[in-house]
C-alpha positions in Angstrom: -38.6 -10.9 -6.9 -36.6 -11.7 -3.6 -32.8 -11.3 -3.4 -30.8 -14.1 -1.5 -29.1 -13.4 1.0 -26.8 -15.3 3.5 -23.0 -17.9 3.2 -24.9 -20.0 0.8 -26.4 -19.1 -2.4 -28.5 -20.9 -5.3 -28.7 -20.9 -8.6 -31.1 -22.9 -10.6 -35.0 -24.0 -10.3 -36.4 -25.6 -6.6 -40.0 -26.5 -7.2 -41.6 -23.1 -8.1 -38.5 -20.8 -7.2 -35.8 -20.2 -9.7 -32.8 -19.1 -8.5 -30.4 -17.2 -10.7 -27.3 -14.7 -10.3 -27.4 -11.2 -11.6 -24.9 -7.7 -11.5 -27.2 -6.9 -8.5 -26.7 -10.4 -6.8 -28.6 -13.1 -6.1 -32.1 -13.5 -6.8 -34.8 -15.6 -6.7 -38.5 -15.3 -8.2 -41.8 -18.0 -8.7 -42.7 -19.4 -12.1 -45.4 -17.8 -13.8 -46.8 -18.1 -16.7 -49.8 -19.6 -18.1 -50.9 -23.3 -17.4 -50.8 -25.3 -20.6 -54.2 -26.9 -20.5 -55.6 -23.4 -20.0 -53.7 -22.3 -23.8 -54.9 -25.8 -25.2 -58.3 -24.8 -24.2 -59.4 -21.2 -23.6 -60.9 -19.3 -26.5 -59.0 -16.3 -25.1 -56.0 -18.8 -26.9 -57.2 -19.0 -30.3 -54.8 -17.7 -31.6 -52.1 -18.8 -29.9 -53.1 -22.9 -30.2 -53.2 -21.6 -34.0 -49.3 -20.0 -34.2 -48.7 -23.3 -32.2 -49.9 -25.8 -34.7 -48.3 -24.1 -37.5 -45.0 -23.2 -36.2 -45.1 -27.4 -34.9 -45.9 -27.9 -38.6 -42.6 -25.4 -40.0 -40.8 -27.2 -37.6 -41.2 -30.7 -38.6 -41.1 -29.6 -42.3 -38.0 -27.7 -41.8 -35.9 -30.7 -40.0 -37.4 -33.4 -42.9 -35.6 -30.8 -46.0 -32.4 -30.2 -43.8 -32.4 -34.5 -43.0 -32.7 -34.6 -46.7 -30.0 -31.9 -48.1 -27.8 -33.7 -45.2 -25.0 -34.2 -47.9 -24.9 -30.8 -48.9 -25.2 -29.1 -45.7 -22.1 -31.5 -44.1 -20.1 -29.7 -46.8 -21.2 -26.1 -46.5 -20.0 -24.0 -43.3 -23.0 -22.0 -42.2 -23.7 -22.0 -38.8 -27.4 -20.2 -39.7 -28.0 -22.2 -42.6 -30.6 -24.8 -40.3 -32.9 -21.3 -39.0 -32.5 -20.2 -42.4 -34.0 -23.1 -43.9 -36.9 -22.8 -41.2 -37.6 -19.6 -42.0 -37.7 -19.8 -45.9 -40.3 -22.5 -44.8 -42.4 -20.8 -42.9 -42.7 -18.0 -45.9 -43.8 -21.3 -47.8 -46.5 -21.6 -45.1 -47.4 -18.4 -45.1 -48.0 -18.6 -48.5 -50.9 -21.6 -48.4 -53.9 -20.8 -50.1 -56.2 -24.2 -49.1 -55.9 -23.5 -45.7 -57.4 -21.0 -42.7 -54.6 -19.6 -40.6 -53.6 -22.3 -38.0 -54.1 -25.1 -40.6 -51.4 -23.7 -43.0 -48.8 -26.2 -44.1 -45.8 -25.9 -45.7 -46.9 -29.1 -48.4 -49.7 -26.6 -49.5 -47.7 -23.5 -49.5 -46.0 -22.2 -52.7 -42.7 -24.6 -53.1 -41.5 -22.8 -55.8 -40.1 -20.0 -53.1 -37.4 -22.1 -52.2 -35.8 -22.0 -55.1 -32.4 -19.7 -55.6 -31.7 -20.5 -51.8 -28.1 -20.0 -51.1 -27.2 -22.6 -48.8 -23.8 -20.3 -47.7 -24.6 -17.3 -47.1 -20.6 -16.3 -46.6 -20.1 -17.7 -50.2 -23.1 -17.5 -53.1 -22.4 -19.9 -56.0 -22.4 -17.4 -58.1 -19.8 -15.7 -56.5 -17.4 -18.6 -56.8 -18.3 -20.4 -59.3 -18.0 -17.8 -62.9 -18.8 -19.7 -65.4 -22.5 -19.8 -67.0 -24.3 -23.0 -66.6 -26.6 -24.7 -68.5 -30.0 -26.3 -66.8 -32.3 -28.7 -68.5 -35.6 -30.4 -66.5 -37.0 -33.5 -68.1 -39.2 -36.0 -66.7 -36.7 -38.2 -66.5 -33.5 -35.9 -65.1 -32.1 -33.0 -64.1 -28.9 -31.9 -66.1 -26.0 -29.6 -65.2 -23.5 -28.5 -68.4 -20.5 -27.4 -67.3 -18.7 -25.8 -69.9 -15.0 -25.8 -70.9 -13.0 -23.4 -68.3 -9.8 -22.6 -66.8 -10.3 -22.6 -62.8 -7.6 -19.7 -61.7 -9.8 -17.5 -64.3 -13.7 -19.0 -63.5 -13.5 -20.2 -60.0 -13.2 -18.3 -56.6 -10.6 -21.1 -55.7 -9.3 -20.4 -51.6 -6.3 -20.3 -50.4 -4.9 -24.1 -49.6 -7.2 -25.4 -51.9 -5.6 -27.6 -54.1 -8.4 -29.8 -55.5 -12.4 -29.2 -55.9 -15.6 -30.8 -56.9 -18.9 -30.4 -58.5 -22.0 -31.7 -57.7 -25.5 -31.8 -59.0 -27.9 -33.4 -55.8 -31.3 -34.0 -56.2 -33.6 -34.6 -52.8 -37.5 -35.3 -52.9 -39.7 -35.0 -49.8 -43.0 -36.5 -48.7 -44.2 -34.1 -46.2 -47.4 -36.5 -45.2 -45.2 -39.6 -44.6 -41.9 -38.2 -43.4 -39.8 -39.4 -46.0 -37.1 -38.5 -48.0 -35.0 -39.7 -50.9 -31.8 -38.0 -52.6 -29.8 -39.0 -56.1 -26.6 -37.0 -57.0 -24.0 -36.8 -59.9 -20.4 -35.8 -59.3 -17.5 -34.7 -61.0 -14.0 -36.0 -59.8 -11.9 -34.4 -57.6 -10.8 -31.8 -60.2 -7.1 -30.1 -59.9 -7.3 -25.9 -59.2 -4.2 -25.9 -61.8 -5.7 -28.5 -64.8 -8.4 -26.5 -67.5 -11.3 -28.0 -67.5 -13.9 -30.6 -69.9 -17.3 -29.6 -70.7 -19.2 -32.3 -68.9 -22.7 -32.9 -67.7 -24.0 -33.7 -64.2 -27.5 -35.8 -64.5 -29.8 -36.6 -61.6 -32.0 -39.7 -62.3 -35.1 -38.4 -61.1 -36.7 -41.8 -61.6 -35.0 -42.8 -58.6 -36.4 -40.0 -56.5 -39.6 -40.5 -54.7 -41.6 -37.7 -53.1 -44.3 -34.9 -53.6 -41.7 -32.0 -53.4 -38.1 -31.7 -54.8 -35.2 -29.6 -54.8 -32.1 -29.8 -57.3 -28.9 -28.4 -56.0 -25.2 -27.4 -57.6 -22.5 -27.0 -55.3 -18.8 -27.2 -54.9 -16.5 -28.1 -52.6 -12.7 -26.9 -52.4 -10.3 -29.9 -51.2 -6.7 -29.7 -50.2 -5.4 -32.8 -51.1 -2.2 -34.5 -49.1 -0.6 -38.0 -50.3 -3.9 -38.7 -52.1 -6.1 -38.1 -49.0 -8.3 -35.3 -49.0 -8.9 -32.3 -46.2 -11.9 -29.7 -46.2 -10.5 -25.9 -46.1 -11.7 -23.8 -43.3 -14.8 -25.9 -42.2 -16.6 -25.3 -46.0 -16.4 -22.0 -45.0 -15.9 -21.3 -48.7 -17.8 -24.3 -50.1 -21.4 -22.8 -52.2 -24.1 -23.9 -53.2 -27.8 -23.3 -54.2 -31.0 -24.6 -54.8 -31.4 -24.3 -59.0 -34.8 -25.7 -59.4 -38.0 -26.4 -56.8 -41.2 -28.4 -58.2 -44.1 -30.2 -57.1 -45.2 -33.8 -57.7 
C-alpha cells in the first residue's frame, strides 16, 4: 500500500485506488479481489457459487418471515432480532434433506425449528408473562386461554406501565410465490391494577394462506395518558414467542 503524502489528502475510492485514513496516516491501496464472472464460472468456485445461492436463498426467506411478523416486531425492542431471524433460518436450511448443498432451501428445511423463538431476547415471555397458558391447534384455529390472574402477582409489569395487552398473531408464508398473510386476536388494553378474566385468543386460520406458519403470543406494556397510549422504553420490555410452527 502507498501512503499519501502532500497539503491535500483523500479519502474514498478514485477508479481502482481507495483512499482511506488510518493511526499511521493516509493511505492509499488498488482493489483486488476476484472478478465476478471468474466466481460465476470457474470450477475452482464451486463452492463458493454454492454458499452464494443459498445464503441469496436465507436471505430472501429471512426478509419474507420478518415482512410478515411486521406487527410483532414494530412492538418488540430488539435491535438483533432481524439477524437473528436470519440465522434461525439458515439452521432451517441447513437442515434440508431433498436437496445437495447449494440447492438447500429454507421451504424444504425442517420448519418446526423455528418454534420457541423468542422474538426479545432482553425480555422471554416466559419471563414476564407467569401465568400458564393453555394452547389448542385445530384445523380451523389456533387458541390462547388465558386464565384468571392478578397482574402485580403474574406479570413482569415495567416501570411507567400503566396499561398492557395480549395478543395471539398468526402469519403464513409462501416461500415459492413471495407472499404472506397474517390474522391476530387481541385482548383490550388491560389495566396493571384490575385482576384479570379468563379469556381466549383465537386465530382464524381459515383466513391464513400459505405453505408455512407461525403462531405468536406477545404482550405489550402501555403507559396510558388522557386515553392516548405511549410505548415504554422502545418495547424494550415487550415479549414475545413463536408457540407453534407447521407446514401446509
Amino acid at each position: 500500500m502507498a501512503k499519501q503524502t502532500g497539503v491535500i489528502t483523500l479519502k474514498g475510492p478514485v477508479g481502482r485506488l481507495s483512499f482511506y485514513k488510518t493511526r499511521n496516516g493516509y493511505l492509499a491501496r488498488e482493489k483486488g479481489g476476484v472478478d465476478k464472472s471468474r466466481i460465476m464460472n470457474d470450477p475452482r468456485y464451486a463452492r463458493t457459487r454454492e454458499n452464494i445461492r443459498e445464503f441469496t436463498d436465507n436471505a430472501n426467506s429471512s426478509k419474507l418471515l420478518r415482512d410478515a411478523l411486521r406487527p410483532v416486531i414494530s412492538k418488540i425492542g430488539d435491535r438483533r432480532l432481524n439477524l437473528r431471524i436470519t440465522q434461525i433460518l439458515m439452521q432451517v436450511l441447513k437442515s434440508d434433506e431433498v436437496n445437495t448443498r447449494g440447492d438447500r432451501r429454507v421451504k424444504e428445511g425442517d420448519w418446526n425449528l423455528v418454534k420457541d423463538m423468542e422474538m426479545n431476547a432482553g425480555s422471554s415471555l416466559g419471563s414476564t408473562l407467569y401465568f400458564e397458558t393453555q394452547y389448542t391447534d385445530s384445523p380451523a384455529s389456533w387458541e390462547a386461554a388465558l386464565p384468571a390472574f392478578t397482574p402485580q402477582d403474574m406479570i413482569a409489569v415495567p416501570t411507567g406501565a400503566t396499561h398492557y395487552r395480549i395478543l395471539a398473531t398468526g402469519v403464513g408464508v409462501d416461500f415459492d410465490s413471495a407472499t404472506r398473510s397474517l390474522v391476530s386476536a387481541s385482548s383490550p388494553a388491560l389495566s396493571v391494577l384490575d385482576p384479570a378474566v379468563a379469556q381466549t385468543l383465537t386465530v382464524d386460520k381459515t383466513q391464513l394462506a400459505g405453505t408455512h406458519f407461525a403462531f405468536v403470543l406477545s404482550v405489550e406494556f402501555i403507559q396510558m395518558v388522557n386515553g392516548t397510549e405511549y410505548a415504554i422504553n422502545n418495547g424494550a420490555h415487550n415479549a414475545a414467542k413463536i408457540i407453534t410452527a407447521t407446514k401446509a
